[in-house]
C-alpha positions in Angstrom: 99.0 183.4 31.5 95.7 183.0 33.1 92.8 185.9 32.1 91.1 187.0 34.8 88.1 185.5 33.9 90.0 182.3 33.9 91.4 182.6 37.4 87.8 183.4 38.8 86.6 180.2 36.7 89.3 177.9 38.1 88.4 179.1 41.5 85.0 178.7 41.7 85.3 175.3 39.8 87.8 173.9 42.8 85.5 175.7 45.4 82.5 173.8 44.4 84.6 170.4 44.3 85.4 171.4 47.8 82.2 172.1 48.7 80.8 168.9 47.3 83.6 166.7 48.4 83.1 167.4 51.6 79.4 167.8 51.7 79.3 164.1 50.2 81.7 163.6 53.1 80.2 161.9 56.4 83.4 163.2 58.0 82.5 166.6 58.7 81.3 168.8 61.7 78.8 171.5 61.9 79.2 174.4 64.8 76.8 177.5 64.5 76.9 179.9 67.7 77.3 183.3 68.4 80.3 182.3 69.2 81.6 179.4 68.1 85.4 178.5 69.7 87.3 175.8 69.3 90.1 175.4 72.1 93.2 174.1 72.1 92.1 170.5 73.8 90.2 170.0 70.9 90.6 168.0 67.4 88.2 167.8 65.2 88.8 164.8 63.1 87.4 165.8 59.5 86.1 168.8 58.3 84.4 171.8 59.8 81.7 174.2 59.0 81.2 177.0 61.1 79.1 180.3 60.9 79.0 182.8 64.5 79.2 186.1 64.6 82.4 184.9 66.2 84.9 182.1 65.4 88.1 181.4 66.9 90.1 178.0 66.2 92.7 177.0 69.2 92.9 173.6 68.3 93.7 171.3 65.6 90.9 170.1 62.4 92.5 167.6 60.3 90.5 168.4 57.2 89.4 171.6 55.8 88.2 174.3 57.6 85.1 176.7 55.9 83.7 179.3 57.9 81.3 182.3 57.5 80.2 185.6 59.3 81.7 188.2 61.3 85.0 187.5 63.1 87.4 184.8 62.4 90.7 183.5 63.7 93.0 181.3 63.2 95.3 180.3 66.2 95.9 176.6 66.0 96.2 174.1 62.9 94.7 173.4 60.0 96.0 170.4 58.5 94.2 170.7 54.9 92.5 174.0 53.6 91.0 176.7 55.3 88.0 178.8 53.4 86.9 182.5 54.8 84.2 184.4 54.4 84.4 187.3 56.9 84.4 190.7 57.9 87.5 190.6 60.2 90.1 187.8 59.9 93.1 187.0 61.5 95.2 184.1 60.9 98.4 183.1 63.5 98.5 179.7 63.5 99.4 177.2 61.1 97.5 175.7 57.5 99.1 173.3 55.7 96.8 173.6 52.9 95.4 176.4 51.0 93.9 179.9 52.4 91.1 181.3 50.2 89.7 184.8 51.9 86.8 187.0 51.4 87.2 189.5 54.0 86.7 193.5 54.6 89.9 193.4 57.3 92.3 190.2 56.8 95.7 190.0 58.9 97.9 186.9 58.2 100.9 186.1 60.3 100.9 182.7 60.7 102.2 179.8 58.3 100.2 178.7 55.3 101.8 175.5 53.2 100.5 176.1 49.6 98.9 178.6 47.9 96.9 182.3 48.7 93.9 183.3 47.3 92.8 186.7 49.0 90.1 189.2 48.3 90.2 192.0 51.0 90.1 195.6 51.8 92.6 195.9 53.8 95.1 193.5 54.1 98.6 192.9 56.3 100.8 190.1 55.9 102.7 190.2 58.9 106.6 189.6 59.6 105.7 186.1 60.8 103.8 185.2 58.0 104.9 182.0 55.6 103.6 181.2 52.7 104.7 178.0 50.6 103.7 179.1 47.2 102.1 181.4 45.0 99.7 184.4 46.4 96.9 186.5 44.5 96.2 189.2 46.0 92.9 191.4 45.5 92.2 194.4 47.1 92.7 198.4 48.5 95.5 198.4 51.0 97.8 196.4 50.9 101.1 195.2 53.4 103.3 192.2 52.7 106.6 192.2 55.4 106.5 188.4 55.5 108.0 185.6 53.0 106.2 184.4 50.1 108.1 181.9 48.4 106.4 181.6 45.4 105.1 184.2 42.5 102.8 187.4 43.4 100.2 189.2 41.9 98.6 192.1 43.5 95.5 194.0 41.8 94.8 196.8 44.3 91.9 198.7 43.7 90.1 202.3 45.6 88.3 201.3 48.1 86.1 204.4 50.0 87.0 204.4 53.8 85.0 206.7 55.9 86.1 207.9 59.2 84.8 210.4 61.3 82.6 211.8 58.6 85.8 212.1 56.5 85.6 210.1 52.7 89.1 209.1 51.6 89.8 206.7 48.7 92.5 203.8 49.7 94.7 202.5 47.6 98.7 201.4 48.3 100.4 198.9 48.2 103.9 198.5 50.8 105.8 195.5 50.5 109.3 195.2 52.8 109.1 191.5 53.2 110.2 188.5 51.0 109.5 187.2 47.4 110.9 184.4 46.2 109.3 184.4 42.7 108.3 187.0 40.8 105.9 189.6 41.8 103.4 191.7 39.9 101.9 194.8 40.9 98.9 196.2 39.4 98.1 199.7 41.2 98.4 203.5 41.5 100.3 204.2 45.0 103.3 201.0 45.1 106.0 201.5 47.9 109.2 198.7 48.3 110.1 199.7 51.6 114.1 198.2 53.0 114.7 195.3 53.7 112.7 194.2 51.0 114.3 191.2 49.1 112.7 190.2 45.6 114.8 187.4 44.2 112.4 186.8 40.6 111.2 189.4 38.3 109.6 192.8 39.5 107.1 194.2 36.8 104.4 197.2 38.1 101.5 198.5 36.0 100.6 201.7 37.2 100.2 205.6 36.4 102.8 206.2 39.2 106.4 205.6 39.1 107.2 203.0 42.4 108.7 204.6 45.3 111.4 202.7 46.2 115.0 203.3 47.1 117.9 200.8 46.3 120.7 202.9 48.4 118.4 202.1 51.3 118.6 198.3 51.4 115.8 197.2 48.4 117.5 194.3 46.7 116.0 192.8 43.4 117.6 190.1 41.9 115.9 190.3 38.8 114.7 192.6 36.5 112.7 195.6 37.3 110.1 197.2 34.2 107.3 199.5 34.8 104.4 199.8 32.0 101.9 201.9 31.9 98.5 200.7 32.4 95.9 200.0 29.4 92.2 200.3 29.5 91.6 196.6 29.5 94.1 195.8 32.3 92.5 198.9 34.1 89.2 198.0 33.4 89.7 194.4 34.3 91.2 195.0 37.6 88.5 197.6 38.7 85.9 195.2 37.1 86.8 192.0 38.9 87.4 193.9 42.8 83.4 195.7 41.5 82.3 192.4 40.6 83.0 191.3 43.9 82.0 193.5 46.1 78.5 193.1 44.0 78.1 189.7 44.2 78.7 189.8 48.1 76.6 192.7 48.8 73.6 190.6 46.6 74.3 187.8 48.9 73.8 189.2 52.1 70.8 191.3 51.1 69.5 187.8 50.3 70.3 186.0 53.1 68.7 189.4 55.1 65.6 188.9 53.3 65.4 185.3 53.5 65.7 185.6 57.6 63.1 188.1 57.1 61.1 185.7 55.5 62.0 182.9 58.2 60.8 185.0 61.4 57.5 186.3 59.3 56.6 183.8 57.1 58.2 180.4 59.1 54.5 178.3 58.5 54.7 179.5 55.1 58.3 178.9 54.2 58.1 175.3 55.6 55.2 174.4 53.7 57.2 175.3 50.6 60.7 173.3 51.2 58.3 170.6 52.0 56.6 170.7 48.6 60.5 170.5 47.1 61.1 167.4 49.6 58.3 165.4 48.8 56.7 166.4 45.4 60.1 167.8 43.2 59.4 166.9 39.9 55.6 168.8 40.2 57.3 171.5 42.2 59.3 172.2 39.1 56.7 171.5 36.3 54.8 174.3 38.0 57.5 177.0 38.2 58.2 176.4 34.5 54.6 176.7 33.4 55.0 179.6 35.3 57.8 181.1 32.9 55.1 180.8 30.4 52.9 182.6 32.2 55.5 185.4 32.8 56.1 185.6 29.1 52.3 185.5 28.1 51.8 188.5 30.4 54.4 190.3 29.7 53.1 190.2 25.8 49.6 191.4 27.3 51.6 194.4 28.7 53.1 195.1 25.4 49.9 194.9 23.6 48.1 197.0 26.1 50.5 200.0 26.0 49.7 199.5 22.0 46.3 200.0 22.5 46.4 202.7 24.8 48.6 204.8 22.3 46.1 203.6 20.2 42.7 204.2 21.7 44.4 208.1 22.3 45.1 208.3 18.9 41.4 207.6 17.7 40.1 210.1 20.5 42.7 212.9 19.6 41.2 211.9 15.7 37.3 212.2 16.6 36.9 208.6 16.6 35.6 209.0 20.5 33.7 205.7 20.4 36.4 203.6 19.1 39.4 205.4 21.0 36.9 205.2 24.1 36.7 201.7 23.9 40.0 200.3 23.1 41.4 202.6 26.6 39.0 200.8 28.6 39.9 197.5 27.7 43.7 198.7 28.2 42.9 200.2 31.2 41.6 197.1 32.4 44.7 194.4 31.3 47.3 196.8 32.2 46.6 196.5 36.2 46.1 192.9 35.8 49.2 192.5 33.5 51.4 194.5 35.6 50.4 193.1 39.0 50.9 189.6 38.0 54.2 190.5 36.7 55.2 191.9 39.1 54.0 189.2 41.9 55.6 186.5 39.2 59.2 188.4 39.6 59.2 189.0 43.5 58.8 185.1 43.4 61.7 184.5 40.7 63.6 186.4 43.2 62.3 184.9 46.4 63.0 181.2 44.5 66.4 181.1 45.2 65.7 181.2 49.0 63.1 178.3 49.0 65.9 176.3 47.0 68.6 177.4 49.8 66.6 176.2 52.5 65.7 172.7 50.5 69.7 172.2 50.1 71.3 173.3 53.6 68.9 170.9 55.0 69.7 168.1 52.8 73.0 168.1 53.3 72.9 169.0 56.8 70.6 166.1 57.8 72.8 163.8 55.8 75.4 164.9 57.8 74.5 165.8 61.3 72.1 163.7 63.6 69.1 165.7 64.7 69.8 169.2 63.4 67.6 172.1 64.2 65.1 171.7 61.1 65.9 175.2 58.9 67.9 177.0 60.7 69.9 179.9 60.0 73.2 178.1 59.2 71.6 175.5 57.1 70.1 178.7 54.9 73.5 180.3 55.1 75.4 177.0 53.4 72.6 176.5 51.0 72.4 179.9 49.6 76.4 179.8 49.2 76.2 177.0 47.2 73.5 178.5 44.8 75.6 181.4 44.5 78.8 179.6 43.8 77.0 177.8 41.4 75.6 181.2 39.5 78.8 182.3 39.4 80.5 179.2 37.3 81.0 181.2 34.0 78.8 179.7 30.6 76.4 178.0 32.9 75.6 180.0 36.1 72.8 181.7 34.4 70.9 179.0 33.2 71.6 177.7 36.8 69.8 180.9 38.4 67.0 180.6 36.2 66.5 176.5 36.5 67.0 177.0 40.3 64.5 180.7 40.3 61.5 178.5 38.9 62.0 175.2 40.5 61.7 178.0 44.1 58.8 179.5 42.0 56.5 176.4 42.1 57.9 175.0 45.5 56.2 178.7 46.4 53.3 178.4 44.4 52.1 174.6 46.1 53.8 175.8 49.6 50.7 178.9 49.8 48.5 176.0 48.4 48.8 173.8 50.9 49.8 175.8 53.6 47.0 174.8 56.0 46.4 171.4 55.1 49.8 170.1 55.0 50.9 172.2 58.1 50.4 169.4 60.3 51.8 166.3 58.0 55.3 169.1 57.5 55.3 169.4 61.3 55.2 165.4 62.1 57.7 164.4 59.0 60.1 167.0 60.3 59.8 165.8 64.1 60.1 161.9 63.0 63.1 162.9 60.7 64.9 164.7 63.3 65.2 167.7 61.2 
């Protein structure tokens, strides 16, 4: 049996195949609109990337679909896999792939071939809904009265749902629909509601004994054990839908602050992916001879509090002269100490953003002829992939540092060269098309 940590690790390992697959892939399409809507007269031979604050798919895509932002549905066909990062998804066509969702609001009543993967608040898996194999299941509320034919497993966790000024903590799970594997049920409030059939193995963790009735038309064809939850599969599950919730509320504040940084600083910001296009290897040297530069300062900032507590301990001893001295000096490297680091971490933390740019663009105008050069969508896939890539386990934090500095010095030489290099940016990017 998978760990949880396993399952995240296996997912973001086939995620980032996906991704570069299909970014290495000159078969794909790219569609970025408020509203981007693909009708039903419409086949989009390959894959598609899409990010709108509204999405709806009529028609058919023959490879995988991945799509990002607000509102997305699903009404035609998928013929591969479908990947969802929303806030409201609905899905009632057909996929004859996978479905992987990242969504606050998720209703699936359509047809989906293989496997689930779905992270959501609240989640309904309507009467029409079909899926061909196994379904994970993470989140607050959740409804199945469809068929699954393969095994479940359903972690629900509290999720805080506010309404009219009122704080209420959400977490159920109802199930009346159809299992043909076995299901597991990690949660407090668990309800089998008739005519649910489970023809495998029925096994809840939970503080609460299930409410179900068998007199009332439940049938399980299996066996049925409750167990009472442990701290680690407690913690675990809680951990997992915190982690998250974390990691996508880091994301967006990034990608807010990166668009920030786009409308403000756009001069700026394109002198700086430039410096990663066309001087790499120096734009990295520099942001790791910055590291050293962090370190060396933040030494000066130890040594300076020394010498503070220091100087005041020869003062509070009569020394005056000596004490006097050594909290002058200290009062002069502590400012500077503490304003470079400072300045050194906003830029670890803006680095990340530079990088995002430099890689949505790549692949972008690998892909696509003429695209708008760094625009919002190309920011939106790069700084996915930089987070997918933190995330891998063993790795994904030597990945956010190498990628932190690398954006440090493409920083550093974009505010150098800024004015100069303005006008050789601007004519590279108009002969490129990009």
């Amino acid at each position: 049996m998978f760990t949880t940590k396993k399952k995240i690790a296996l997912f973001l390992y086939l995620y980032i195949g996906l991704l570069l697959s299909t970014s290495l892939s000159y078969a794909a399409q790219f569609e970025s609109d408020e509203h981007v809507h693909i009708s039903n007269i419409h086949n989009i031979d390959g894959d598609l990337y899409t990010w709108g604050e509204k999405v709806t798919i009529d028609g058919v895509i023959t490879g995988d679909l991945h799509s990002g932002y607000a509102n997305t549905s699903i009404n035609g066909v998928i013929e591969n896999s479908a990947n969802i990062i929303a806030k409201r998804f609905i899905h009632n066509g057909e996929i004859n792939g996978s479905l992987r969702v990242f969504a606050e609001d998720a209703t699936i009543d359509g047809s989906v071939d293989r496997s689930v993967l779905l992270f959501c608040g609240e989640l309904l898996i309507g009467k029409n809904a079909e899926i061909g194999k196994d379904a994970n299941i993470y989140g607050a509320s959740i409804t199945i009265d469809g068929v699954i034919h393969g095994d479940v497993t359903i972690h629900s966790g509290g999720s805080e749902i506010i309404s009219s000024g009122v704080s209420s903590i959400k977490e159920n799970v109802y199930i009346s629909g159809t299992i043909d594997g076995d299901l597991t049920v990690y949660g407090k409030n668990i309800h089998i509601i008739a005519p649910a059939l489970i023809k495998g193995n029925f096994r809840y963790i939970s503080e609460n004994q299930v409410d179900m009735d068998i007199s009332s038309g439940v049938t399980i064809l299996g066996t049925h054990t409750w167990d009472l939850p442990d701290n680690t599969e407690k913690e675990e599950s809680e951990s997992l839908f915190l982690t998250t919730v974390k990691t996508v509320s880091r994301f967006f504040a990034t990608f807010l602050f990166g668009l920030l940084l786009m409308v403000l600083c756009k001069n700026y910001i394109s002198s700086m992916v430039f410096q990663l296009k066309e001087k790499f290897a120096i734009t990295a040297a520099v942001g790791f001879i910055s590291l050293a530069l962090l370190v060396i300062f933040v030494i000066i900032l130890i040594f300076t509090v020394i010498m503070l507590v220091t100087g005041l301990a020869l003062i509070s001893k009569g020394d005056v002269t000596s004490g006097t001295i050594i909290v002058a000096l200290s009062s002069i490297f502590g400012p500077i100490s503490t304003v470079t680091i400072t300045t050194l971490g906003i830029m670890i933390y803006s680095g990340k953003i530079v990088v995002a740019l430099f890689i949505g663009s790549t692949i972008i105008s690998k892909l696509k002829s003429n695209p708008k050069y760094l625009s919002i969508s190309q920011f939106f896939l790069g700084l996915a992939i930089t987070y997918i890539l933190f995330a891998v386990p063993y790795i994904g934090t030597l990945l956010f540092w190498i990628i932190s500095l690398i954006g440090v010095g493409a920083i550093i030489l974009g505010l150098k060269n800024c004015n100069k290099g303005l006008d050789k940016t601007k004519m590279i990017s108009d002969q490129a098309g990009i």
